[in-house]
N, C-alpha and C positions, 0 to 999 in steps of 0.2 A: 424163762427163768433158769432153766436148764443150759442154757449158753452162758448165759450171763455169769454162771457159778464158776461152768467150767473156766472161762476168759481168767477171770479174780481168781481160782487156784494158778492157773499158770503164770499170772502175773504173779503170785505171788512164790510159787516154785522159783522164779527166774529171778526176782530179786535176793532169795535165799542162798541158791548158788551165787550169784552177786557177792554177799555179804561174807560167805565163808570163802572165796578167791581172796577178796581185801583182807580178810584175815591173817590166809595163810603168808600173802605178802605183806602184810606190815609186821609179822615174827620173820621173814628174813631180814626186812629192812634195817630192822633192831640188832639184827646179830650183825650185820655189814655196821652199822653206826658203834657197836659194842669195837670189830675189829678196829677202825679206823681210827675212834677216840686212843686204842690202844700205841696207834701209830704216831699217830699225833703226839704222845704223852712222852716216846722214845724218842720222838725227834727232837721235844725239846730239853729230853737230856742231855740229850748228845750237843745241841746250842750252847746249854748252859757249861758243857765241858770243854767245848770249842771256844769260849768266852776266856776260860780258866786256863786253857792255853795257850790263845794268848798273849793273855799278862804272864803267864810264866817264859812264853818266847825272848819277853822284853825285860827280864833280869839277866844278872851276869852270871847267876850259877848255870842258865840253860846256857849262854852262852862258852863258858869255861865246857861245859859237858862238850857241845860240838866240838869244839876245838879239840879235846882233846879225842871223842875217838873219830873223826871225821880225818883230822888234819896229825893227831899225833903230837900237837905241843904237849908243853909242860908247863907248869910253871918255876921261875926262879928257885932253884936249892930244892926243889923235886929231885927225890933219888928213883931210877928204874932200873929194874930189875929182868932182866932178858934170860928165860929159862931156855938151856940148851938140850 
C-alpha cells in the first residue's frame, strides 16, 4: 500500500512540474506572439505607404520634384535666383 502511495505522489509530483514548465512557456510564447503581431502590424504600414508611393511616383508633381533637384530644370518663365 505503501508503494503504491509513494508511486501516485511522484506520478503526480512529475506531472505538476510538467504543468508548471507548459506554463511558464506558453507566457513566453504569448510575449513572442505579442512582439511579432507588433511586427507584423509595422510592416503593413510601411506596405500600405509603399502603395501611396507609388501612386505618388506616377504623377507629374513627383516627377517635376526629380527633375528639378536631381537634374536642375526648370520650368518655362521660372526665374532663379543664384545667391553669391
Amino acid at each position: 500500500m505503501i508503494l503504491i502511495t509513494s508511486v501516485l505522489v511522484l506520478v503526480f509530483a512529475a506531472s505538476m512540474i510538467k504543468v508548471f514548465s507548459i506554463k511558464k512557456d506558453q507566457a513566453s510564447y504569448s510575449e513572442k506572439e505579442e512582439y511579432y503581431s507588433m511586427l507584423v502590424a509595422g510592416e503593413e504600414k510601411r506596405s500600405e505607404e509603399l502603395v501611396e508611393f507609388e501612386k505618388y511616383t506616377q504623377t507629374n508633381a513627383y516627377i517635376e520634384e526629380v527633375a528639378k533637384e536631381r537634374y536642375g530644370l526648370v520650368k518655362d518663365g521660372e526665374i532663379i535666383f543664384v545667391a553669391e
